[in-house]
Structures are given as structure tokens and as C-alpha cells.
N, C-alpha and C positions, 0 to 999 in steps of 0.2 A: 638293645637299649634297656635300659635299668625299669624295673613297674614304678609307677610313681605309689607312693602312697593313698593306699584310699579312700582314707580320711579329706587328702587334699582332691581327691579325683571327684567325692559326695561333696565337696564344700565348694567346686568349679562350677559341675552340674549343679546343684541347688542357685547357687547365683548366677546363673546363664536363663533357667527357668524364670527366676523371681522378675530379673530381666523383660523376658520375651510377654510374662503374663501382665508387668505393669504396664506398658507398652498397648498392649491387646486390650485391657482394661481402660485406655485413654478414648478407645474408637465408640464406643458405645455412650460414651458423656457427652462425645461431640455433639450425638446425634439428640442426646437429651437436652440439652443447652437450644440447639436449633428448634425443637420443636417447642420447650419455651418462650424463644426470645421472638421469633420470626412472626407469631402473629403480632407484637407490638408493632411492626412493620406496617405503619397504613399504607407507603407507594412505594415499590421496590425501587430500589434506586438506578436498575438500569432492566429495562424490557425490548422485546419485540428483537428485532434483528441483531442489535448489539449483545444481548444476553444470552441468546442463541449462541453467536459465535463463540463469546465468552466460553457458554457452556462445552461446545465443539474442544476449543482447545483444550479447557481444562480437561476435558476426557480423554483428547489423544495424549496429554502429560500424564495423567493416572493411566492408562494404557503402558505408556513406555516404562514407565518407572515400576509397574507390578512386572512386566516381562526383564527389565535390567536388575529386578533386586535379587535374584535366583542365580543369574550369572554374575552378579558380583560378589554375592557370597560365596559362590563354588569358587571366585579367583582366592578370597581371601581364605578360605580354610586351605586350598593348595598351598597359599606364601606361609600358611599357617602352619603346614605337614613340613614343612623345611625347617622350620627351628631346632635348635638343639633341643632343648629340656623341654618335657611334657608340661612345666608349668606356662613357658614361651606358648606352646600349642595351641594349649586351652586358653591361654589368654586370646590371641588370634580367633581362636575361635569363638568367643566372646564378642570380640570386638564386632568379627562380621555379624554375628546376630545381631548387633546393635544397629549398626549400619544397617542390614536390609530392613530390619523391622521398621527405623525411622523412616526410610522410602515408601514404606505399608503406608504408614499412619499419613503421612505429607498426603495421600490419597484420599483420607478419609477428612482433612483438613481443607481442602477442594470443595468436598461436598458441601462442608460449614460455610465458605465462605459465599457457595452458590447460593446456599440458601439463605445467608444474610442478604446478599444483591441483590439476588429475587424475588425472596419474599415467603420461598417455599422450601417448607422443610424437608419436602421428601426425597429432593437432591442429599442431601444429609446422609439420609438411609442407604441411598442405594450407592452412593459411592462408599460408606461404610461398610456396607455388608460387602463391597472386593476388596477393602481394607483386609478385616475379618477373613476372609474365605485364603486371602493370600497368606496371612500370618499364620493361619492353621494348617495351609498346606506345607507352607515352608518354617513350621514349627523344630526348634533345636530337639537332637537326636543323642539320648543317652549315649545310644550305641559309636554314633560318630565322635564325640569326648572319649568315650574309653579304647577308641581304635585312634586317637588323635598323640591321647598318654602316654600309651604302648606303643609309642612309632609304627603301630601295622595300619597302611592304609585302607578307608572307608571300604565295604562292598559296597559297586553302585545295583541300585535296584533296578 
């Protein structure tokens, strides 16, 4: 297959970054926001058994959705290594990073809204910091753009 341009290969990568980092940059406000707004909160609007459970599900939803957004990316930069042109590729491979990352952050949106319900901001925190921790581990990979370009597929590690 033909190198693509690497003009166009630094102008993909750059905007897949700018991507992943505005995205990563949303999770840390949530948590600012919350720790401002939630002590205006004088009675939480839902406690004791019901907030609990609340809490329960909304945890096994950020559970399933940090362990689905890794295999959904890995499906989508596959349908991705199948395009003809390396600009198809990268874009695919774009796209899943948008996609997982919005899964990330829906996590760290869980936390916001526990902690508006309940009153307490440091649900906030700590579903933001697996927000965070997920985004950085499954941060976009120069390497994998420029093996996506060049039609030679990724090494897995």
C-alpha cells in the first residue's frame, strides 16, 4: 500500500490527541462543579436504601462500560484496518477513540450526578478518577496511526 503523506499522518495524530485530551480535560470539571454545587444541597434528594442501590447500579454501569470500551475500540480500529486508504483508517481510528473515550467520561458523569442526588461530592471523585485512569490507559497510540497508514497491522503487546 502506498505511505500516506506525513504531513496528513501529523495532521490525523494531532487531531485524534487534541480529541482524547479535550475529552480527559471534561472529567476533572465534573468533579469541580460537584464539589462547588453539592454543598448548596441542604437534603439530598434521595438517601438511605434507595441511594444506595442507585449508587450499586450506577457502579455496575461504570464497571461494564470501562471494561466494553477497550473491546469496542479494538472492534472498531479492526473495521478500521479494512479500509482501503490510510486517510479511511485514521479516520476509523478516530472515530473509536471518540467513541471509547465518550464511554470513559459517561462514568465520570455517574459520579456528578451521584453526587448531586446525594449530596456528596466525593462520588464525583472517585468515579472520575476510573474515568481518568481508563482514558490514560487506553490513551490513542502514535504508533498504532502510523501502522493503521501503512496498512501493516498494530503489534499487540
Amino acid at each position: 500500500m502506498a505511505t500516506p503523506d506525513p504531513g496528513d499522518l501529523d495532521q490525523n495524530v494531532r487531531a485524534t490527541m487534541i480529541l482524547a485530551a479535550a475529552m480527559a480535560t471534561t472529567v476533572p470539571v465534573y468533579v469541580v462543579v460537584a464539589w462547588l454545587v453539592t454543598p448548596a444541597v441542604t437534603t439530598p434528594l434521595l438517601a438511605g436504601g434507595t441511594l444506595r442501590t442507585l449508587t450499586w447500579v450506577l457502579g455496575a454501569v461504570a464497571a461494564a462500560q470501562l471494561l466494553f470500551a477497550p473491546v469496542m475500540f479494538r472492534a472498531r480500529v479492526a473495521a478500521a484496518g479494512r479500509s482501503s486508504t490510510a486517510g479511511e483508517r485514521l479516520s476509523g481510528y478516530r472515530n473509536a477513540v471518540v467513541i471509547a473515550f465518550a464511554l470513559r467520561e459517561s462514568v465520570a458523569i455517574f459520579g456528578l450526578v451521584l453526587s448531586f442526588i446525594g449530596g456528596d461530592p466525593t462520588w464525583s471523585a472517585v468515579f472520575a478518577a476510573a474515568a481518568l485512569a481508563a482514558m490514560l490507559i487506553g490513551w490513542p497510540r502514535r504508533s498504532d496511526m502510523e501502522a493503521l497508514a501503512g496498512g501493516v497491522p498494530p503489534v499487540e503487546p
